[in-house]
PyMOL Python script that loads the backbone (N, CA, C, O; Angstrom):
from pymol import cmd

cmd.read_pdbstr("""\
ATOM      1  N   UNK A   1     -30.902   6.224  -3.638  1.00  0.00           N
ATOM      2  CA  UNK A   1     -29.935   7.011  -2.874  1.00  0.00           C
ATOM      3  C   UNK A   1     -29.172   6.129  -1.891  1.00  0.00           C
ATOM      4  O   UNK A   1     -27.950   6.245  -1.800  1.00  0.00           O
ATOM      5  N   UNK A   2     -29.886   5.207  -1.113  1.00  0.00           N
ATOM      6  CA  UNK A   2     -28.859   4.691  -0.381  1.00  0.00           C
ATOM      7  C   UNK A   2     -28.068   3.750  -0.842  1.00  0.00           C
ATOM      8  O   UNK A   2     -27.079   3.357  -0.224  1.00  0.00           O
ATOM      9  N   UNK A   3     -28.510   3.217  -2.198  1.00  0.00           N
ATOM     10  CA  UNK A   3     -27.225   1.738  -2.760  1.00  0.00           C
ATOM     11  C   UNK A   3     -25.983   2.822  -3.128  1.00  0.00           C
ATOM     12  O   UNK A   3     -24.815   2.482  -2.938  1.00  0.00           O
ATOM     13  N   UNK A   4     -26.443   4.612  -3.855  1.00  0.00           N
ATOM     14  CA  UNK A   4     -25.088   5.477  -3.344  1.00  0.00           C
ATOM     15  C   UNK A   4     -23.614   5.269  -2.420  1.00  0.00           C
ATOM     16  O   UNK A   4     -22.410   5.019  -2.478  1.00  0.00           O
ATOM     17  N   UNK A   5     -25.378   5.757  -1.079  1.00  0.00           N
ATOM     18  CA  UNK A   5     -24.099   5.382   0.062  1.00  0.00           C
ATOM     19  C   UNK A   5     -23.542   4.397   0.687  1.00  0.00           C
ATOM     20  O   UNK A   5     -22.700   4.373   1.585  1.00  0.00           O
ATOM     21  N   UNK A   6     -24.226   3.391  -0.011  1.00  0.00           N
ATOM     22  CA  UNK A   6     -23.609   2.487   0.378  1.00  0.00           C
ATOM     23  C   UNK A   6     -22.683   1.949  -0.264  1.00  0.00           C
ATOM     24  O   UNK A   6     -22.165   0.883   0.071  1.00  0.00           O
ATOM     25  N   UNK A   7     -22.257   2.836  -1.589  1.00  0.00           N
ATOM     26  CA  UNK A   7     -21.276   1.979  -2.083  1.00  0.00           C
ATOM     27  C   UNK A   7     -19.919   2.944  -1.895  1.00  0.00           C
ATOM     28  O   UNK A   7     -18.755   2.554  -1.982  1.00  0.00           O
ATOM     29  N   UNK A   8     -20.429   4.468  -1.581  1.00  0.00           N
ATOM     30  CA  UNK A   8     -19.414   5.068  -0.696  1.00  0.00           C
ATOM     31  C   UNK A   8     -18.946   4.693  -0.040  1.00  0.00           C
ATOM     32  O   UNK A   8     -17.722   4.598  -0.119  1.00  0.00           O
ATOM     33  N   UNK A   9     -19.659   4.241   1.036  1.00  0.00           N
ATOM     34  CA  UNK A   9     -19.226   4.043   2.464  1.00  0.00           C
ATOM     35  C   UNK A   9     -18.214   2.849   2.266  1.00  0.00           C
ATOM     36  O   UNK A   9     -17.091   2.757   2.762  1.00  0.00           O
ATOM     37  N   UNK A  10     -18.833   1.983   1.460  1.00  0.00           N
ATOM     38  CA  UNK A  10     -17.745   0.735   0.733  1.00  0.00           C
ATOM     39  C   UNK A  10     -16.646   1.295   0.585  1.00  0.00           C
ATOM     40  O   UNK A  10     -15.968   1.619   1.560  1.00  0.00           O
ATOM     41  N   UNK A  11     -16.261   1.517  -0.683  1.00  0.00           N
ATOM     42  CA  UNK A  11     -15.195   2.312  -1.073  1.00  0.00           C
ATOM     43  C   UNK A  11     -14.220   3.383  -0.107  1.00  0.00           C
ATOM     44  O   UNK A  11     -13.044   3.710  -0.268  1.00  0.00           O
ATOM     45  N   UNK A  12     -15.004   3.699   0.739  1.00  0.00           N
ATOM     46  CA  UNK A  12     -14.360   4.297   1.850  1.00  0.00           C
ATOM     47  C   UNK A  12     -13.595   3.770   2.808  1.00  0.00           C
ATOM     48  O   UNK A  12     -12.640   4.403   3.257  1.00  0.00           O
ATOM     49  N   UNK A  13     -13.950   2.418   3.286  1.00  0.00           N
ATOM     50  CA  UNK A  13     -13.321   1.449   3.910  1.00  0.00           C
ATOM     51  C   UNK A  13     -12.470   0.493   3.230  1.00  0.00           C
ATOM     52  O   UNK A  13     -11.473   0.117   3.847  1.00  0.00           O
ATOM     53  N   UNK A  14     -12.705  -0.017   1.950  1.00  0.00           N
ATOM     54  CA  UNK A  14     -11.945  -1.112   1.458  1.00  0.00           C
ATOM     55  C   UNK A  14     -11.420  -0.588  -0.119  1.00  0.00           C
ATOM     56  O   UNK A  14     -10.724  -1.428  -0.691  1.00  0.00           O
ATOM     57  N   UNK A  15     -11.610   0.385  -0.698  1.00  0.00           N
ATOM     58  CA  UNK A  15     -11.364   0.765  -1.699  1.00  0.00           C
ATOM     59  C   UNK A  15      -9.884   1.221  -2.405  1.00  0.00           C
ATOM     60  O   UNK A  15      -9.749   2.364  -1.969  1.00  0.00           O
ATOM     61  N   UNK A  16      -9.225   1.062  -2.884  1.00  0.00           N
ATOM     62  CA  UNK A  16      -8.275   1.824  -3.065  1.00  0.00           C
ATOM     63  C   UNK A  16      -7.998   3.631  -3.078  1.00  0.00           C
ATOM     64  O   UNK A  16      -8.666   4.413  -3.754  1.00  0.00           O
ATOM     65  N   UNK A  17      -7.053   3.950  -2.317  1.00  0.00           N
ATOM     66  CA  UNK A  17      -7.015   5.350  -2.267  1.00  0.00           C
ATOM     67  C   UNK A  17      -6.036   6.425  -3.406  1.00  0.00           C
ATOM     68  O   UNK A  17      -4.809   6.426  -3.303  1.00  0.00           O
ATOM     69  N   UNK A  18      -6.781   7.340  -4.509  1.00  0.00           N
ATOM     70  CA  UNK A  18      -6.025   7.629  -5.561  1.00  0.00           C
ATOM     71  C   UNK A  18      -5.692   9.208  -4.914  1.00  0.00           C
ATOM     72  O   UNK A  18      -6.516  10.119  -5.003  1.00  0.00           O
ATOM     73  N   UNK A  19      -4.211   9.385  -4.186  1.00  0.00           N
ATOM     74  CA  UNK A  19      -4.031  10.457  -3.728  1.00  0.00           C
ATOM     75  C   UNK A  19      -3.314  11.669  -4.621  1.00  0.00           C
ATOM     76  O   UNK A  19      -2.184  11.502  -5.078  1.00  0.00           O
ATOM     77  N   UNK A  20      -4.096  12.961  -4.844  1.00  0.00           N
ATOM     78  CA  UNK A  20      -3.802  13.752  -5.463  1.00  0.00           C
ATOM     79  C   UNK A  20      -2.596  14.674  -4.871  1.00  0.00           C
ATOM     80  O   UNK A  20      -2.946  15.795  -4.501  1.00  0.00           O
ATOM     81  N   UNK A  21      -1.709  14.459  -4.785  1.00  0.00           N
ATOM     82  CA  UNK A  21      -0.828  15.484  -4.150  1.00  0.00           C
ATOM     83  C   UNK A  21      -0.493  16.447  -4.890  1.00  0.00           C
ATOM     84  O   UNK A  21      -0.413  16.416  -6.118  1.00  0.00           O
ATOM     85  N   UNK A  22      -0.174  17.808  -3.826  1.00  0.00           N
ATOM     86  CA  UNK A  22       0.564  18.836  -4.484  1.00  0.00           C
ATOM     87  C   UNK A  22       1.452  18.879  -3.679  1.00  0.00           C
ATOM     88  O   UNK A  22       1.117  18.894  -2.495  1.00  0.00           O
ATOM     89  N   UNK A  23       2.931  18.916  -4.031  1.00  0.00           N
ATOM     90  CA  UNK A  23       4.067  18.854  -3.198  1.00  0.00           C
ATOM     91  C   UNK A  23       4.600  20.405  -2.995  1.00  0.00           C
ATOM     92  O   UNK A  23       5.378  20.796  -2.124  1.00  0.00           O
ATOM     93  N   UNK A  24       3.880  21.290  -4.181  1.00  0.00           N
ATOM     94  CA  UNK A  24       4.646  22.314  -3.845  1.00  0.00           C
ATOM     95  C   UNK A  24       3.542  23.255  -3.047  1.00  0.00           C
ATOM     96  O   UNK A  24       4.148  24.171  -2.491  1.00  0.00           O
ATOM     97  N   UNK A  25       2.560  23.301  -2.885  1.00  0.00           N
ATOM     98  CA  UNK A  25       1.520  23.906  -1.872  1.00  0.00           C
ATOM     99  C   UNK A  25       1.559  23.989  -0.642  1.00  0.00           C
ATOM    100  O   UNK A  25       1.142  22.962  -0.107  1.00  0.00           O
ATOM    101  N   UNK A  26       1.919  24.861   0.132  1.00  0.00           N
ATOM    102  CA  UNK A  26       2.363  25.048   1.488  1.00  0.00           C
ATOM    103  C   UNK A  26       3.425  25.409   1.957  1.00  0.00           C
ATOM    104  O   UNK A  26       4.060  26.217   1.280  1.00  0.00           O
ATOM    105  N   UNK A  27       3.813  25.108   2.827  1.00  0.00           N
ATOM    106  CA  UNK A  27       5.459  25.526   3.555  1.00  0.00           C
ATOM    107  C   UNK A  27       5.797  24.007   4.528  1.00  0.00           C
ATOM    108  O   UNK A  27       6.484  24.203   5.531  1.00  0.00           O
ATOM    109  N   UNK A  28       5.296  22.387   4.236  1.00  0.00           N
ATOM    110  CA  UNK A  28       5.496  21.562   4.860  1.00  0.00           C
ATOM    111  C   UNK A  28       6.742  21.208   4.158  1.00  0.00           C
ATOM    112  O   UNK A  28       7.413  21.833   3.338  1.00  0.00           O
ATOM    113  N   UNK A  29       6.933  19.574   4.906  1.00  0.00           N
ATOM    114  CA  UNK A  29       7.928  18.771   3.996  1.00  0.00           C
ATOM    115  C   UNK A  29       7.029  17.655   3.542  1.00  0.00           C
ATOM    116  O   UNK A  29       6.618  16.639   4.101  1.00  0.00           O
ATOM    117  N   UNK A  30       6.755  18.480   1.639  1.00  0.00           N
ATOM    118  CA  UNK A  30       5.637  17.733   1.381  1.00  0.00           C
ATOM    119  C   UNK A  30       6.635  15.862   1.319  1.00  0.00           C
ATOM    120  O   UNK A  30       6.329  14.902   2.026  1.00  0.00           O
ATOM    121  N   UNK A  31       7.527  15.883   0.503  1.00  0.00           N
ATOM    122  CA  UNK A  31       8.583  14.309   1.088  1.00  0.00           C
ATOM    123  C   UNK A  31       8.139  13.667   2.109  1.00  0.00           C
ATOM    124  O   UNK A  31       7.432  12.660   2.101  1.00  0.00           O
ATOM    125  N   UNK A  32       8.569  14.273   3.041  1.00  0.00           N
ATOM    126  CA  UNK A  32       8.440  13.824   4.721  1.00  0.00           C
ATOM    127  C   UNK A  32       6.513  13.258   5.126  1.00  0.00           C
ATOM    128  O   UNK A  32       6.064  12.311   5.772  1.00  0.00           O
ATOM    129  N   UNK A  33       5.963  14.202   4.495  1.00  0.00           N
ATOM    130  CA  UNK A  33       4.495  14.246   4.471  1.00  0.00           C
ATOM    131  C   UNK A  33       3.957  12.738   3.645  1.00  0.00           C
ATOM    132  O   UNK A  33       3.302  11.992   4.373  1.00  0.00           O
ATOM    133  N   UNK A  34       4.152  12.335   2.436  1.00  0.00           N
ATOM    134  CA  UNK A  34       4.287  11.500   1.574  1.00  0.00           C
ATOM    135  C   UNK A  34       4.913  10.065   2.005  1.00  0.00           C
ATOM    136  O   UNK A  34       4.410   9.038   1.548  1.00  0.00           O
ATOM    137  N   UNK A  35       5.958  10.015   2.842  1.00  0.00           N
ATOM    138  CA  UNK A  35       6.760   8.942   3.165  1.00  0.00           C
ATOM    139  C   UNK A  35       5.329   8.584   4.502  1.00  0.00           C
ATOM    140  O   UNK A  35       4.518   7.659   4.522  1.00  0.00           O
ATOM    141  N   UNK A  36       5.454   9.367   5.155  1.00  0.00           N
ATOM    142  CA  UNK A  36       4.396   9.019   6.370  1.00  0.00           C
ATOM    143  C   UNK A  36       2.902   8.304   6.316  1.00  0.00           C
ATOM    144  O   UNK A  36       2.263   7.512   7.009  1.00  0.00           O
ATOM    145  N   UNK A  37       2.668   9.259   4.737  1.00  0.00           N
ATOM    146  CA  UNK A  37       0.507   8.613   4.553  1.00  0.00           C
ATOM    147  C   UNK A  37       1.069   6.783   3.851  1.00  0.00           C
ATOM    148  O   UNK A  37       0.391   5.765   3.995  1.00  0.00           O
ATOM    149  N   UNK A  38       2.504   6.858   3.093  1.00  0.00           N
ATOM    150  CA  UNK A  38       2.830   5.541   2.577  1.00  0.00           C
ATOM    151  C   UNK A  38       3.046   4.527   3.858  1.00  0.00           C
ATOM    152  O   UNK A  38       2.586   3.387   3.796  1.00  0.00           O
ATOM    153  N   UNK A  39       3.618   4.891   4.788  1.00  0.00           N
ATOM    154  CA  UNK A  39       3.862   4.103   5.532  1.00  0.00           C
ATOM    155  C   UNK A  39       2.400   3.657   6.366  1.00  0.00           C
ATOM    156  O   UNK A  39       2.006   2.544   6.714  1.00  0.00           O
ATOM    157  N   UNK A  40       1.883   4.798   6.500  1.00  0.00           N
ATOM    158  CA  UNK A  40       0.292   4.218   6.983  1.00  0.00           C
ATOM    159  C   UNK A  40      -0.552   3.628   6.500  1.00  0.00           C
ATOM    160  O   UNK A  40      -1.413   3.149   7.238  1.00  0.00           O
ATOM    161  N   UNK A  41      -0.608   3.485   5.429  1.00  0.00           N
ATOM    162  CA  UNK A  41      -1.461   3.346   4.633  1.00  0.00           C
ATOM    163  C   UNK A  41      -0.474   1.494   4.266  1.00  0.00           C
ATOM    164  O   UNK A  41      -1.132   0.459   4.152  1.00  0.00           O
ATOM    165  N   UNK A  42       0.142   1.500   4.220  1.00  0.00           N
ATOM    166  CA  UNK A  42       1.080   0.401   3.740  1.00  0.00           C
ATOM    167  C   UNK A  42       0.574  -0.507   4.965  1.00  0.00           C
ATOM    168  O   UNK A  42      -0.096  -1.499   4.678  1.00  0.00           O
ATOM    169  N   UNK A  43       0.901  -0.182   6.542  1.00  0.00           N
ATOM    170  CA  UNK A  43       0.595  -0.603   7.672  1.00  0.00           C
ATOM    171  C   UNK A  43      -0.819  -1.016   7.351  1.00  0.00           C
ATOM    172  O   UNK A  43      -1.170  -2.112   6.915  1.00  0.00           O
ATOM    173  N   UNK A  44      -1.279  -0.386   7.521  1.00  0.00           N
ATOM    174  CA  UNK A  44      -3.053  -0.634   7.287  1.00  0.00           C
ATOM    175  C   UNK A  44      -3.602  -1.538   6.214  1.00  0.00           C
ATOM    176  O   UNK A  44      -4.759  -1.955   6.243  1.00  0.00           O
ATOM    177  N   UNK A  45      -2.461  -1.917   4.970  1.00  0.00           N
ATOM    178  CA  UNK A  45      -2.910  -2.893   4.076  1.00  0.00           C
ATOM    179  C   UNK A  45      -3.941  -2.251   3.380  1.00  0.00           C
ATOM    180  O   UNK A  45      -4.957  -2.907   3.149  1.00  0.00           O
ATOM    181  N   UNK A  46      -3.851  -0.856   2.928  1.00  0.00           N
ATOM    182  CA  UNK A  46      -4.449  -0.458   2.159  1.00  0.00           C
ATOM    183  C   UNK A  46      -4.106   0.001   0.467  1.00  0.00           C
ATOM    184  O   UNK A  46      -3.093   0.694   0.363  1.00  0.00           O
ATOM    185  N   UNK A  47      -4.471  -0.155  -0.186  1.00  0.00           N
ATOM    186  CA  UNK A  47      -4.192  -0.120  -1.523  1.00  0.00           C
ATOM    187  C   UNK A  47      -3.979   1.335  -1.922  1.00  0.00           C
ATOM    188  O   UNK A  47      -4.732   2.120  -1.347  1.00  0.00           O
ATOM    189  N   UNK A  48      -2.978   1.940  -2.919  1.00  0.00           N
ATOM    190  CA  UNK A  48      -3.316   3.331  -2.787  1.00  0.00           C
ATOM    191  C   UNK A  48      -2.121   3.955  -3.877  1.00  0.00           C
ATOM    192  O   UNK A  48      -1.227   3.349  -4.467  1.00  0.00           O
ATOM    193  N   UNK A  49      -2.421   5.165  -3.890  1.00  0.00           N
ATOM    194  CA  UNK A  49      -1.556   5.307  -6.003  1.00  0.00           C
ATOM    195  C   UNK A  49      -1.224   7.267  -5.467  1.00  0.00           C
ATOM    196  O   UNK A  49      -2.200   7.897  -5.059  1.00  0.00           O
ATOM    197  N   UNK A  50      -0.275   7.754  -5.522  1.00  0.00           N
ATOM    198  CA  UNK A  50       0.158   8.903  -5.432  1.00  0.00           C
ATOM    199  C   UNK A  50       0.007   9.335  -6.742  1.00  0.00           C
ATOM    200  O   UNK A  50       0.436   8.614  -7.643  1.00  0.00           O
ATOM    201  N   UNK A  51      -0.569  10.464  -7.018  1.00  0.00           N
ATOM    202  CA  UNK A  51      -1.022  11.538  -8.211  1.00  0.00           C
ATOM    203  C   UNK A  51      -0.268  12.831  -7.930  1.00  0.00           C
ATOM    204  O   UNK A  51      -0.815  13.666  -7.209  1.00  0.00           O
ATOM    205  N   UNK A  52       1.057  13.095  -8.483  1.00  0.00           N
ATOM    206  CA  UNK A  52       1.302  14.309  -8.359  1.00  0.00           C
ATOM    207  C   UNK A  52       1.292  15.235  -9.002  1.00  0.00           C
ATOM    208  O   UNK A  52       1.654  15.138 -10.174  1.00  0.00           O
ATOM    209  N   UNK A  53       0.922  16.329  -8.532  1.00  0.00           N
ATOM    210  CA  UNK A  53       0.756  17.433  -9.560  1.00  0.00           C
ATOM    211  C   UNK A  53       2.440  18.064  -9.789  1.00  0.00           C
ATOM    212  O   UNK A  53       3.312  18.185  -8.929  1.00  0.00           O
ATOM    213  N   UNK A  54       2.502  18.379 -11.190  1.00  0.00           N
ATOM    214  CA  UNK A  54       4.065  18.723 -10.985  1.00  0.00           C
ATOM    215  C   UNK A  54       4.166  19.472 -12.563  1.00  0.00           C
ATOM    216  O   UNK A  54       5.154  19.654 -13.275  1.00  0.00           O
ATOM    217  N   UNK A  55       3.396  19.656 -12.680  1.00  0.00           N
ATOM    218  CA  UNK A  55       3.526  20.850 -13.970  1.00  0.00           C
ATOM    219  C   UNK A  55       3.023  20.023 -15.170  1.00  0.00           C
ATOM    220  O   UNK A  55       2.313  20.530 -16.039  1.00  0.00           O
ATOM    221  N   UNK A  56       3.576  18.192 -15.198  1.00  0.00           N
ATOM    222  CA  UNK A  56       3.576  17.863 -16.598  1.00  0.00           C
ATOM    223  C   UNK A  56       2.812  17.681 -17.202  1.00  0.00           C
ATOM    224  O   UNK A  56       2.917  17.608 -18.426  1.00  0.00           O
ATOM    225  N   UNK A  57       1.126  17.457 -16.171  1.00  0.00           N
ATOM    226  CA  UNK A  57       0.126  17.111 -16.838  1.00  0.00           C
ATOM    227  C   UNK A  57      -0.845  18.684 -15.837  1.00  0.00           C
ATOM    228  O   UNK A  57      -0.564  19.077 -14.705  1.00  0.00           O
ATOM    229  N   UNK A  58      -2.134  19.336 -16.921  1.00  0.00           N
ATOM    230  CA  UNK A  58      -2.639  20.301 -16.049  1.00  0.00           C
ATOM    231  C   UNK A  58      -3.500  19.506 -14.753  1.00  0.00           C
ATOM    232  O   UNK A  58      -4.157  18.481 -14.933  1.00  0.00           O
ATOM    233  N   UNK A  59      -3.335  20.267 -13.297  1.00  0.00           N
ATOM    234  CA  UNK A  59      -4.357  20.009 -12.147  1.00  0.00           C
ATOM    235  C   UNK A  59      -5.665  19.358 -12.590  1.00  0.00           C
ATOM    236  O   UNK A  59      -6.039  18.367 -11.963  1.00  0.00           O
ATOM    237  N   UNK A  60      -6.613  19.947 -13.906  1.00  0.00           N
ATOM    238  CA  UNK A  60      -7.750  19.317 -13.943  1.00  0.00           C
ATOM    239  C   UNK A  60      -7.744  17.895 -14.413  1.00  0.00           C
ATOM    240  O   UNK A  60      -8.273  16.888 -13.941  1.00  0.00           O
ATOM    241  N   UNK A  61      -6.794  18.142 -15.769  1.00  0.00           N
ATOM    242  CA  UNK A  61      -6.227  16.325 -15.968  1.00  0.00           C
ATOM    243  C   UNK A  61      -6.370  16.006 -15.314  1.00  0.00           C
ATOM    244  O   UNK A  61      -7.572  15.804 -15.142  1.00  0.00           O
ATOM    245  N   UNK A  62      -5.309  15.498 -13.989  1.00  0.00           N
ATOM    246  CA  UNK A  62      -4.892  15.011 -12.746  1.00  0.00           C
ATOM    247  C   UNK A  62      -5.948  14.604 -12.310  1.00  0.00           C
ATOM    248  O   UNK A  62      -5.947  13.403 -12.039  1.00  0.00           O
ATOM    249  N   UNK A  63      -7.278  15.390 -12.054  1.00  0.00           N
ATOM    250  CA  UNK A  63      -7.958  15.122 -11.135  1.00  0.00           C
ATOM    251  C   UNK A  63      -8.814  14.235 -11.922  1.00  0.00           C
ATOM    252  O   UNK A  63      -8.931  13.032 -11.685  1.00  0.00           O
ATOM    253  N   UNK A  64      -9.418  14.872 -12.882  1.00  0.00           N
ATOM    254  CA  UNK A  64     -10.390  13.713 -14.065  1.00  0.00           C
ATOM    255  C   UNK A  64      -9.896  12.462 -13.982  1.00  0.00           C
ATOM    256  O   UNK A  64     -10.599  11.452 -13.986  1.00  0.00           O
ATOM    257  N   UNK A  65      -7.985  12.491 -13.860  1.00  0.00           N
ATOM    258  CA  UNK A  65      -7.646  10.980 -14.242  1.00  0.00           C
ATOM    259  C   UNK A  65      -7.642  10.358 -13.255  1.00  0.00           C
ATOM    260  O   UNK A  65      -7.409   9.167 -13.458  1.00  0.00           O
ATOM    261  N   UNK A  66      -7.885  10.773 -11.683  1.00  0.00           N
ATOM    262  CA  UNK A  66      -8.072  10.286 -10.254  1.00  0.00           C
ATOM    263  C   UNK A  66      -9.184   9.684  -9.949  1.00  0.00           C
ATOM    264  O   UNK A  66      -9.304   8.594  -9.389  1.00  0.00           O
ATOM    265  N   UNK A  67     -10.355  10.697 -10.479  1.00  0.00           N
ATOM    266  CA  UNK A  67     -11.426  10.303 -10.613  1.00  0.00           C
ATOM    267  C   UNK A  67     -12.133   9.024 -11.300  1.00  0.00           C
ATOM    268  O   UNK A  67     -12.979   8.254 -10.845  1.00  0.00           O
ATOM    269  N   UNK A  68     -11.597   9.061 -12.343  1.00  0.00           N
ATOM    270  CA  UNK A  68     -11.939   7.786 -13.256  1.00  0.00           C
ATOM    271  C   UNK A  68     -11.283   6.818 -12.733  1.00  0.00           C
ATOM    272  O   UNK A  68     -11.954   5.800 -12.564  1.00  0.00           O
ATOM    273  N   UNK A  69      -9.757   6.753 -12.282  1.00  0.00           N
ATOM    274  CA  UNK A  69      -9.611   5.610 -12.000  1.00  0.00           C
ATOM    275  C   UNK A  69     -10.414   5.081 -10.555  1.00  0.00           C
ATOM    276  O   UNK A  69     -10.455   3.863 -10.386  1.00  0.00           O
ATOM    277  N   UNK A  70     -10.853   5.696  -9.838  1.00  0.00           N
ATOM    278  CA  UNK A  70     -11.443   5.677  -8.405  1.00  0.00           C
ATOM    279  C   UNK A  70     -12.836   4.975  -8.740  1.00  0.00           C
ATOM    280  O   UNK A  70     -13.461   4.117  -8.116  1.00  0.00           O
ATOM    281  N   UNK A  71     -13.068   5.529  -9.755  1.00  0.00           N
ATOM    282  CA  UNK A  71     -14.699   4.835 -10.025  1.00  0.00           C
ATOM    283  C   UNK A  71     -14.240   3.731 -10.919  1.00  0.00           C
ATOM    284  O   UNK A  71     -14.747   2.723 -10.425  1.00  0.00           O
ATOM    285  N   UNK A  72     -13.526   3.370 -12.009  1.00  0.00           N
ATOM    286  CA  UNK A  72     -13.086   2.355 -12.470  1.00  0.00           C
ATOM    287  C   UNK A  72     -12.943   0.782 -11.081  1.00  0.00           C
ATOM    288  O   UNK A  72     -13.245  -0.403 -11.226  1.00  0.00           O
ATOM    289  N   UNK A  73     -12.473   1.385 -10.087  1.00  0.00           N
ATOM    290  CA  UNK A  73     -11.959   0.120  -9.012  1.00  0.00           C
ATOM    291  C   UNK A  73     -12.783   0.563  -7.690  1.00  0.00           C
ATOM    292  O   UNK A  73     -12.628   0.075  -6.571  1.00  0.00           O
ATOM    293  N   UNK A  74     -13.516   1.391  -7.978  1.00  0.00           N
ATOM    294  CA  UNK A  74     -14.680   1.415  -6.948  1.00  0.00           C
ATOM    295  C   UNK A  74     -13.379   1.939  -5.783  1.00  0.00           C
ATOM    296  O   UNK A  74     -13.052   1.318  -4.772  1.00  0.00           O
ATOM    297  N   UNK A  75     -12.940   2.914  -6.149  1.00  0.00           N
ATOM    298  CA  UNK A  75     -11.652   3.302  -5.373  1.00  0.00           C
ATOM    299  C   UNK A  75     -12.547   5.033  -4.139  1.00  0.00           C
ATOM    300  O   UNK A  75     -13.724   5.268  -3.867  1.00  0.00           O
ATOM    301  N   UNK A  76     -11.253   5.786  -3.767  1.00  0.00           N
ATOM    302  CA  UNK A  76     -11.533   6.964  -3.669  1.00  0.00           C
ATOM    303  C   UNK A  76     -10.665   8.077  -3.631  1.00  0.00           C
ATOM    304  O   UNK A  76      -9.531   7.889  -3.191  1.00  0.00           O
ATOM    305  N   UNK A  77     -11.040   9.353  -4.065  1.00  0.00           N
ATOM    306  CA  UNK A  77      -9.703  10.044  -4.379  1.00  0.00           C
ATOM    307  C   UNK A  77      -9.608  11.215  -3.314  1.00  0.00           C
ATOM    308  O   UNK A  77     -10.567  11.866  -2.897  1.00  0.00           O
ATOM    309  N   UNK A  78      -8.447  11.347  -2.995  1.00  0.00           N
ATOM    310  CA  UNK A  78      -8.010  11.949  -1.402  1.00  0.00           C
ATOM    311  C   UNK A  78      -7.237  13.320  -2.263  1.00  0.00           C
ATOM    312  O   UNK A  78      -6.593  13.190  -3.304  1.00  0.00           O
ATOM    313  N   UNK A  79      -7.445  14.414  -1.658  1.00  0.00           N
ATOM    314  CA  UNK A  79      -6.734  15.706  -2.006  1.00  0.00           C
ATOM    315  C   UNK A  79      -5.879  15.621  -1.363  1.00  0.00           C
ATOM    316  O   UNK A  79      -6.090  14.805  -0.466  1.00  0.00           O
ATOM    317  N   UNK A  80      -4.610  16.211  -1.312  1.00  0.00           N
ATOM    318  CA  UNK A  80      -4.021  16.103  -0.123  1.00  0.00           C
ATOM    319  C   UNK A  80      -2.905  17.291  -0.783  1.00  0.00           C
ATOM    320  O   UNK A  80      -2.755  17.345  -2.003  1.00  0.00           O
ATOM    321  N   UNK A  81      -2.225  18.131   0.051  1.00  0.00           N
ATOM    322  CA  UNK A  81      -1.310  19.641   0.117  1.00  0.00           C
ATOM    323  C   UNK A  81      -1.875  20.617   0.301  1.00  0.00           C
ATOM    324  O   UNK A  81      -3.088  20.741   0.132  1.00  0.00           O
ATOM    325  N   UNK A  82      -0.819  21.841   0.832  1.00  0.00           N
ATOM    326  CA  UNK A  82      -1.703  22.822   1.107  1.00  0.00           C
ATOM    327  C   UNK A  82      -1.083  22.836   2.424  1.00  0.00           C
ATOM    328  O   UNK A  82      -0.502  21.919   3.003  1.00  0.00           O
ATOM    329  N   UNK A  83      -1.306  24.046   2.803  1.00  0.00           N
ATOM    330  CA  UNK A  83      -1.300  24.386   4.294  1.00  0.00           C
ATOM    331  C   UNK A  83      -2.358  23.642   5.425  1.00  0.00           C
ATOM    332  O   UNK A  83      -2.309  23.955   6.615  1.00  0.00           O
TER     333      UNK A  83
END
""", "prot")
cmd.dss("prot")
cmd.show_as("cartoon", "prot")
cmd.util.cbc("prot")
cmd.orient("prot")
């Protein structure tokens, strides 16, 4: 259990981040929202891949294919939309 968390906790800090967005979930400016986690995340020198959901592939795809790549690069995958 703990070589687990410890390879969480890894991946949590240095891992690449595979972000699942939904742009149309909520009432934000999912754009505006998107430009901002890039710019932070860019600042921070962190590695990181936008997943959007947008009709062409189904939500569970999306996520299976977030998933795999996250464990492929010892990455982690971030939900992100919504209110």
């Amino acid at each position: 259990m703990k070589n687990v968390q410890e390879s969480a906790s890894h991946a949590a800090r240095t891992g690449p981040f595979f972000i699942v967005l939904n742009p149309g979930s909520g009432h934000r400016d999912a754009e505006g929202e998107k430009q901002t986690i890039s710019r932070i995340l860019q600042e921070s020198g962190r590695d990181f891949e936008f997943m959007e959901v947008n009709g062409a592939e189904p939500i569970d795809l999306l996520a299976r294919r977030a998933v795999a790549l996250a464990q492929a690069q010892k990455g982690v995958v971030v939900a992100a939309g919504g209110d």
